[in-house]
C-alpha positions as a Python dict, from the first residue, in 0.01 Angstrom:
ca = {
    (1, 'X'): (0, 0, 0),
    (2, 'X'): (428, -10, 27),
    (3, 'X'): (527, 248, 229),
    (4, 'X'): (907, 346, 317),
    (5, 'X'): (987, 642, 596),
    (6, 'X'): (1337, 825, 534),
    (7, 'X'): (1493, 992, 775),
    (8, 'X'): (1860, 1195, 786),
    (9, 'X'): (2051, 1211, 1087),
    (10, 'X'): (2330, 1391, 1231),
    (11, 'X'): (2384, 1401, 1582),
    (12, 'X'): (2171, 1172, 1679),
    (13, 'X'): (1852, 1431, 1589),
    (14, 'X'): (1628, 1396, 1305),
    (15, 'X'): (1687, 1635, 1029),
    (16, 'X'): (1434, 1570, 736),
    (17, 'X'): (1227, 1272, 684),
    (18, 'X'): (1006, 1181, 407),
    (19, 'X'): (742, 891, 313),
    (20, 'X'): (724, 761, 4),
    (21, 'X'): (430, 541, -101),
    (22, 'X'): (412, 286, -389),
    (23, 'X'): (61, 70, -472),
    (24, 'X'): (211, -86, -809),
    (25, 'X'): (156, -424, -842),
    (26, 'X'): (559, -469, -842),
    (27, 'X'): (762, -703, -704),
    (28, 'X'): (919, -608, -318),
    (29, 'X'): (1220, -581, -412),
    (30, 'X'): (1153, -349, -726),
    (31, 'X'): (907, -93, -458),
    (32, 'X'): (1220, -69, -200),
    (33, 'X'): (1464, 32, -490),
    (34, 'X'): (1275, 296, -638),
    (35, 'X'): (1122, 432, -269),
    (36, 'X'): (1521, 482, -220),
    (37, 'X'): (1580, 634, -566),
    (38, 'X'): (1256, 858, -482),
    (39, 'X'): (1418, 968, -150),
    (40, 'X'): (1741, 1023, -244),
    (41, 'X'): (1608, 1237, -523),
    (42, 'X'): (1400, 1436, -271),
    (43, 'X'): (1698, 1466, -42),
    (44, 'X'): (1895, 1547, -332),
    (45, 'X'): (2165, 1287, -252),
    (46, 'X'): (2337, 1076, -454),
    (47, 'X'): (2222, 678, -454),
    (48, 'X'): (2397, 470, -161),
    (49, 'X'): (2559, 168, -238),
    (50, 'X'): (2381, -138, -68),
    (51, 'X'): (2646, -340, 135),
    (52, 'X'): (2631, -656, 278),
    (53, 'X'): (2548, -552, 628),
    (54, 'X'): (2267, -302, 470),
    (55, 'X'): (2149, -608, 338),
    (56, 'X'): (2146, -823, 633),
    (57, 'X'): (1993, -551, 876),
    (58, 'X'): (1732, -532, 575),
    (59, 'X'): (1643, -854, 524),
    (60, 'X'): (1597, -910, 919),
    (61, 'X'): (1457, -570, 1038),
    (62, 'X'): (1282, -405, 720),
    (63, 'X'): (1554, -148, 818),
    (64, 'X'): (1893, -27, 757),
    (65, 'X'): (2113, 286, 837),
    (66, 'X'): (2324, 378, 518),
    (67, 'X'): (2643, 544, 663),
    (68, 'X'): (2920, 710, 475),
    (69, 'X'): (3064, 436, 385),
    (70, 'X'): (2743, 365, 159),
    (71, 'X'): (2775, 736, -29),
    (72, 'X'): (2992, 818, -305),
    (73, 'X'): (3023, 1185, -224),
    (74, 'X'): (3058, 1329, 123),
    (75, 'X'): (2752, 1356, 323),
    (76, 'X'): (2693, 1640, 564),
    (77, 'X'): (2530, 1356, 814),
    (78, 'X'): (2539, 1088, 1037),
    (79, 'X'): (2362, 859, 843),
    (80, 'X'): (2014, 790, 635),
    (81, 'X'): (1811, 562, 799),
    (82, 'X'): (1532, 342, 574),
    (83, 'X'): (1275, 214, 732),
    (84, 'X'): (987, -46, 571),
    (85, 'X'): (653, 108, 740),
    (86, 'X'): (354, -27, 569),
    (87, 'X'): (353, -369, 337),
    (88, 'X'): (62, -523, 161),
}
């Protein structure tokens, strides 16, 4: 089981989370691109850009904040945090 916790904050309190779970036989990276388009989509936000340091804290931590600076539109938070919970 894959599973990726989503969280929105603003203020440094937690707003709305969601888990989403995958148990495809996919490849990693395929599982954390659709857990995001999943979230977003529950969220109803628009798809954050990955940047490089999204990348880096990613590839380190299983986890990465996606700020403004990752949104096309303006978000009415602090940031989106995606977090890598359970891997098989």
């Amino acid at each position: 089981m894959f599973r990726v916790w989503g969280k929105i904050f603003k203020d440094n309190h937690m707003l709305r989370d969601t888990v989403v779970c995958d148990d495809s036989d996919d490849t990693r990276t395929h599982k954390v691109m659709r857990a995001l388009e999943e979230m977003c989509y529950t969220f109803d936000l628009g798809k954050p850009i990955w940047l490089e340091s999204n990348i880096r804290d990613f590839q380190h931590h299983a986890k990465t904040r996606f700020h403004q600076d990752s949104f096309v539109e303006e978000i009415d938070f602090d940031y989106l945090e995606f977090q890598v919970i359970e891997e098989d």
